[in-house]
Each structure stands twice: as C-alpha cells, then as structure tokens.
C-alpha positions as a Markdown table, in Angstrom:
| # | Residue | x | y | z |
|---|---|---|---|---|
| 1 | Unk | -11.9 | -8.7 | -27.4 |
| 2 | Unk | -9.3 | -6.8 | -26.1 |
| 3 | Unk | -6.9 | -7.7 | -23.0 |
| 4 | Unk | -5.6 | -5.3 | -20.1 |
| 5 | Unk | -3.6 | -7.3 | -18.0 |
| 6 | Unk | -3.1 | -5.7 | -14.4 |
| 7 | Unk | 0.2 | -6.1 | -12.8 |
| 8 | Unk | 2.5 | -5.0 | -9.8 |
| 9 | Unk | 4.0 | -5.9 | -6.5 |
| 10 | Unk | 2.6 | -7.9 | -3.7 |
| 11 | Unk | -0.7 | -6.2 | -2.3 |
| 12 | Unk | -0.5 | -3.3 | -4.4 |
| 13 | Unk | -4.1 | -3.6 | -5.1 |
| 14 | Unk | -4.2 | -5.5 | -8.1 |
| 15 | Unk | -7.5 | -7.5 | -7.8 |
| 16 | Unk | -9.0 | -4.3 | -6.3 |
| 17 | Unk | -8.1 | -2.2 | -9.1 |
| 18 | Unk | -9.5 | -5.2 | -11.7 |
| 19 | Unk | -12.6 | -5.0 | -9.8 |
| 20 | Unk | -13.2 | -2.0 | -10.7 |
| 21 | Unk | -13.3 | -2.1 | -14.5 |
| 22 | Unk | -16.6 | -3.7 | -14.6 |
| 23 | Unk | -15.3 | -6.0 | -16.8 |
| 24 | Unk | -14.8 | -9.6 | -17.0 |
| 25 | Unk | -11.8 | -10.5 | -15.0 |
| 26 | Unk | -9.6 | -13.5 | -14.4 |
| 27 | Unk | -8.0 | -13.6 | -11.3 |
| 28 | Unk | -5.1 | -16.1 | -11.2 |
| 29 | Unk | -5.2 | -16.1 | -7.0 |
| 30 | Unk | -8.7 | -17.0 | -7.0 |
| 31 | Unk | -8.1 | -20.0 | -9.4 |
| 32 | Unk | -5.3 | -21.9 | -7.8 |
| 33 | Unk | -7.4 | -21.5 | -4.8 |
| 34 | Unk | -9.8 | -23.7 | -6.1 |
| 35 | Unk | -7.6 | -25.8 | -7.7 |
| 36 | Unk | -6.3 | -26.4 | -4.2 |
| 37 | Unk | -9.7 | -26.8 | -3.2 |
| 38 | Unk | -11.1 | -29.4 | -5.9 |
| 39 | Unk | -8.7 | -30.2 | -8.2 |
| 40 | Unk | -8.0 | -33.9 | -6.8 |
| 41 | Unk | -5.7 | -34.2 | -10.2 |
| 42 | Unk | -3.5 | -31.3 | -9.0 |
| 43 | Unk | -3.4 | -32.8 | -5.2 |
| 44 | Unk | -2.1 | -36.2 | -6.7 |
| 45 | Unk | 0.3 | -34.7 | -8.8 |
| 46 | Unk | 1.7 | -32.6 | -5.9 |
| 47 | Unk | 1.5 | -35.4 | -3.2 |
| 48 | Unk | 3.7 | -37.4 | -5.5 |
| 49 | Unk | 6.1 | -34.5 | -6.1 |
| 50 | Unk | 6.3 | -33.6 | -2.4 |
| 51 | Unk | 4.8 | -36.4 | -0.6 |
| 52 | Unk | 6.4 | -35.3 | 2.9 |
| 53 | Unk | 4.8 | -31.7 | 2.7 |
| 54 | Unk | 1.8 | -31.7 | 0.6 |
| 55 | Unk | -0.5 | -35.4 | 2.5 |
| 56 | Unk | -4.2 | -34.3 | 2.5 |
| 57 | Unk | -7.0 | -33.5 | 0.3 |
| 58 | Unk | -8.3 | -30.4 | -0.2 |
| 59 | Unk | -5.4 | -29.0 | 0.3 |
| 60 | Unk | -4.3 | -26.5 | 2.8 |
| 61 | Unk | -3.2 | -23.2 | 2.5 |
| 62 | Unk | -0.5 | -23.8 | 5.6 |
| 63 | Unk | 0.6 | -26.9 | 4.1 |
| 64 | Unk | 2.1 | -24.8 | 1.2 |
| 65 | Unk | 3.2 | -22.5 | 2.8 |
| 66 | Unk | 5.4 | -24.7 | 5.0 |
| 67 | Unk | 6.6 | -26.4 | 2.1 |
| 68 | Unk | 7.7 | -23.6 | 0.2 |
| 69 | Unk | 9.5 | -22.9 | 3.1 |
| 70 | Unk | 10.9 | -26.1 | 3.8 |
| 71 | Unk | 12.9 | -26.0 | 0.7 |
| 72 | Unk | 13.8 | -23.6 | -2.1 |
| 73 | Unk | 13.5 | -25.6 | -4.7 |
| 74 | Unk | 9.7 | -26.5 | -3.8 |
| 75 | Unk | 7.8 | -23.2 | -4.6 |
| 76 | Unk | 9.3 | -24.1 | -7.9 |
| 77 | Unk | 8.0 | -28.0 | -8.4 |
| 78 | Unk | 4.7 | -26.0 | -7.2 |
| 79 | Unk | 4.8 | -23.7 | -9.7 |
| 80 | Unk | 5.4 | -26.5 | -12.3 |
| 81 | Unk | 2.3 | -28.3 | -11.6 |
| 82 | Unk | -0.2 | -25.6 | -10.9 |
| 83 | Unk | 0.5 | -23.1 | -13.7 |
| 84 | Unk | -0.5 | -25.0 | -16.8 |
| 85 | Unk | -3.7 | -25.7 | -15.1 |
| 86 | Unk | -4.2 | -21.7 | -14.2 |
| 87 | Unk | -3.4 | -21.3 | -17.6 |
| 88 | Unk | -6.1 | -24.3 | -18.8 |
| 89 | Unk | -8.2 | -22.0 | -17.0 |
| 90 | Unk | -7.3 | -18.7 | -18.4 |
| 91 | Unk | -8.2 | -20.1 | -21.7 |
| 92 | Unk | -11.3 | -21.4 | -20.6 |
| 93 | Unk | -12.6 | -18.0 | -19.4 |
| 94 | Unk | -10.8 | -16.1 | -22.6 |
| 95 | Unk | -13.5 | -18.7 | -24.8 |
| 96 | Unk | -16.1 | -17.6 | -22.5 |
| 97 | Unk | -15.8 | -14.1 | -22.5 |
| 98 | Unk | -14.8 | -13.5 | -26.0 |
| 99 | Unk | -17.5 | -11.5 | -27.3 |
| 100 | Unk | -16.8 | -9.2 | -24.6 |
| 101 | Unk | -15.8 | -6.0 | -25.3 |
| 102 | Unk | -12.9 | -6.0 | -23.0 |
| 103 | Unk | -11.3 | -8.8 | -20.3 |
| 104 | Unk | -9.1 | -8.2 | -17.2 |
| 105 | Unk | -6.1 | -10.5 | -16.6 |
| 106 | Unk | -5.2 | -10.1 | -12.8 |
| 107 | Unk | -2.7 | -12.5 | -12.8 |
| 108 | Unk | 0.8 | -11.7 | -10.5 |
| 109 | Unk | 2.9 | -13.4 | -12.8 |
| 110 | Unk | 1.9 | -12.9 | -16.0 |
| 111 | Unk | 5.1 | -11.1 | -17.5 |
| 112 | Unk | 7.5 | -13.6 | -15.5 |
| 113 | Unk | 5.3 | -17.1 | -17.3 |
| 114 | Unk | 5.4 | -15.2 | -20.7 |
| 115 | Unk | 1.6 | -15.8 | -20.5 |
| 116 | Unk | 0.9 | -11.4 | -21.9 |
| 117 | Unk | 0.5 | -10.9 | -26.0 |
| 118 | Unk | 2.2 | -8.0 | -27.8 |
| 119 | Unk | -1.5 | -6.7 | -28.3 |
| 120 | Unk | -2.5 | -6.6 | -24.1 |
| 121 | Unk | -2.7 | -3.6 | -23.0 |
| 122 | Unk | -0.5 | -3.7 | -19.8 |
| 123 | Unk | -1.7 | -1.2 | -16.2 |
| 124 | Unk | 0.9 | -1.4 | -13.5 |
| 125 | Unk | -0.6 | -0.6 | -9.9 |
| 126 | Unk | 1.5 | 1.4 | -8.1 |
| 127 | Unk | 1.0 | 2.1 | -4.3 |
| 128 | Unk | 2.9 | 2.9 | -1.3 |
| 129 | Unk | 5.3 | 0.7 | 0.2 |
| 130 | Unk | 4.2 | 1.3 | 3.9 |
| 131 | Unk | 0.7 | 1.3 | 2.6 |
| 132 | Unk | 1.2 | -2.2 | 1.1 |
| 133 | Unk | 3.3 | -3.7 | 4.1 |
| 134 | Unk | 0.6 | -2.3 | 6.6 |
| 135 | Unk | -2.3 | -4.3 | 4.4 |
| 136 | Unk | -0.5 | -7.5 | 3.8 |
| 137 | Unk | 0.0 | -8.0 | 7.4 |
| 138 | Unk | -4.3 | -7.7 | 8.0 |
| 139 | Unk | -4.5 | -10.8 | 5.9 |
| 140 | Unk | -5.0 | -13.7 | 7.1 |
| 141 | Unk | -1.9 | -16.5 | 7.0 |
| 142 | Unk | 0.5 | -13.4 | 5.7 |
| 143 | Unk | 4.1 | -14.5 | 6.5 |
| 144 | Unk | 7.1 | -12.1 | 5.3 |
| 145 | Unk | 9.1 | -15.0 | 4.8 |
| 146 | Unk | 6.4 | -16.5 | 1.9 |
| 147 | Unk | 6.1 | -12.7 | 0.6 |
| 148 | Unk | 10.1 | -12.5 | 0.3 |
| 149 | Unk | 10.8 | -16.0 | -1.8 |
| 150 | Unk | 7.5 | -14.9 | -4.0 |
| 151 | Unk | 9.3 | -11.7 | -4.5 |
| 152 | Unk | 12.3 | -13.2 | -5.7 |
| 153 | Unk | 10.5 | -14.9 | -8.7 |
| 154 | Unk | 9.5 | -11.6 | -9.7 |
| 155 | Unk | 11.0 | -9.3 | -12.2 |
| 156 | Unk | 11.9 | -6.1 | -11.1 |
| 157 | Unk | 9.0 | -3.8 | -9.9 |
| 158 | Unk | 11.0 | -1.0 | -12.5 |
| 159 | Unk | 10.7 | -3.3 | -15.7 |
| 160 | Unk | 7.3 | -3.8 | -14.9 |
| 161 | Unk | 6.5 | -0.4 | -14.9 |
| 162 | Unk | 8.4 | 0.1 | -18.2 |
| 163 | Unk | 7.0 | -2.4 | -20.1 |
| 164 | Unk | 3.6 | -0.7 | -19.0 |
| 165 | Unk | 1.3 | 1.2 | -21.3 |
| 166 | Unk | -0.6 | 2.9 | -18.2 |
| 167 | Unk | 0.1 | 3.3 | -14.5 |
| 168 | Unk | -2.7 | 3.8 | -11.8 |
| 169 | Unk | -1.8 | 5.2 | -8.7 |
| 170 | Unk | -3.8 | 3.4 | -6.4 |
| 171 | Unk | -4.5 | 5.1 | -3.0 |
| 172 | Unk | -7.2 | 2.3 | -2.3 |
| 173 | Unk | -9.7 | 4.5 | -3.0 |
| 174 | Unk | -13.0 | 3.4 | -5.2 |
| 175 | Unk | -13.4 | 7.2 | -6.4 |
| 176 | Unk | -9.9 | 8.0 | -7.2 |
| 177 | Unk | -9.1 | 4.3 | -9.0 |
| 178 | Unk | -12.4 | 4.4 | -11.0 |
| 179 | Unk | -11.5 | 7.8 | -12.3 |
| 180 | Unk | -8.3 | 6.4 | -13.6 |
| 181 | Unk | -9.6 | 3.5 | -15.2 |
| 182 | Unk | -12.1 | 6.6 | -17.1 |
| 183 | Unk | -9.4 | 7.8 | -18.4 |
| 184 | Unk | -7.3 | 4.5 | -19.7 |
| 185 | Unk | -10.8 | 3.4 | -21.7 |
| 186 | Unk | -10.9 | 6.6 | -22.8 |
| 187 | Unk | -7.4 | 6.3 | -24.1 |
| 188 | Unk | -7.7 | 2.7 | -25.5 |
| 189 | Unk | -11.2 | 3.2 | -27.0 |
C-alpha cells in the first residue's frame, strides 16, 4: 500500500481533490468531527482541561471556536487531546485499507504533527487566494479570526510546496483535477 498525502492552505480544496482519486481516503476534518460528536472520552478530557469553555456533550462546533478564541493557548490544549485520537484513527483505517493499492491522507496538518513517512508521496493543492477566501466565507460557522490562529500553526505555504513531489492546480473543476490526478498515477505507477 502506498500513501499520497494531500496538503495545502485553508480551503484550497484538499478533501475535494482526495475525493477524486477514487481511492480510500482518510480525512482528518471528518474525524475530529465525530470525535466531537461521540467521543464522550475526548469530551471529558477537554471539559477537564477547559472546563469554563468546553460544558456539554456532544460537543459544539461554536463552543470551540469561542474557546480557541478566548485564549491562545487553548487551540493548543485542544490540539493536545484530539490529535493522538485522529491519529488512533488513522491507524485504524491504514489496517483497514492495507491491501489497497493506494490510500489518501487528507489531513491539514500532517507535515506540522510529523504524522508523513519518507516513502508518502506528498500533492500540494494550490488554488487562488481570492478563489479560496470567496469559498471559505459560503461555509457555514467560517470566522477569519479561527482561519488566522489555524494559520499560524501552519508551516509556510512555500515549504509545503517544496517538500512536495507533485502540485495540482485546482481550479475546482472535476474535469481539470481528475486529469491531474491521471497523470500523478501515471507517474507513481
């Protein structure tokens, strides 16, 4: 089983582009949203660590997002507690999926929690910065304050891109994206 790991900015289309692959794929997001969701071990752990922010169960999208921005230090005791179990769950799916030929790692921080392997085969998304800032703002509960601090944690957009074996220019288009992705399989195969 081989890895390609997708990564890039904020809402550069990273789960979009994974998508289209058609191959297994692991999306980091979509896990600590159900950890938020049914994880009653994760809730406990975070009502103990922030007991004045995080007070009901499941737990609500708006209740971290005023606690990361209550204090900087919070998005980090956050991070603390939910990243081993995203990672729990990374491993699970890698068992899962390891007779497939290929797995997709959509996971925003992957180069930052050292989580990649020398072998993964790394895709940076690259898309316009209006084009980006005009989409994040149709989601729901977007606020450019939350978007700012999680762009802080992040290494530079430029190393990310260098450390890279193949860039897709994503124009958020199914036809131009998938022709891209062709020609990476046909490179890697």
């Amino acid at each position: 089983m081989r890895r390609i790991a997708i990564i890039g900015d904020i809402g550069s289309g990273k789960s979009f582009v994974a998508k289209n692959f058609g191959y297994p794929v692991f999306n980091a997001d979509n896990e600590v949203g159900k950890l938020y969701k049914k994880s009653k071990k994760i809730f406990i752990k975070l009502n103990k660590t922030l007991p004045k922010f995080i007070t009901q169960f499941p737990i609500k999208k708006k209740e971290v997002t005023k606690t990361i921005l209550a204090n900087k230090s919070n998005l980090r005791k956050i991070i603390n507690i939910v990243h081993p179990e995203v990672r729990k769950q990374m491993n699970i799916f890698l068992k899962k999926n390891k007779n497939s030929k290929l797995v997709i790692l959509d996971i925003p921080l992957l180069l930052e929690n050292r989580i990649n392997k020398t072998k993964d085969i790394l895709i940076y998304i690259q898309a316009n910065r209006a084009e980006i800032l005009k989409r994040l703002k149709r989601r729901e509960n977007f606020d450019s304050k939350i978007f700012n601090k999680f762009r802080k944690i992040q290494l530079s957009l430029d190393y990310k891109k260098k450390k890279s074996n193949f860039i897709i220019k994503n124009n958020f288009s199914e036809k131009s994206v998938k022709k891209q992705i062709r020609y990476i399989l046909k490179q890697i195969n």
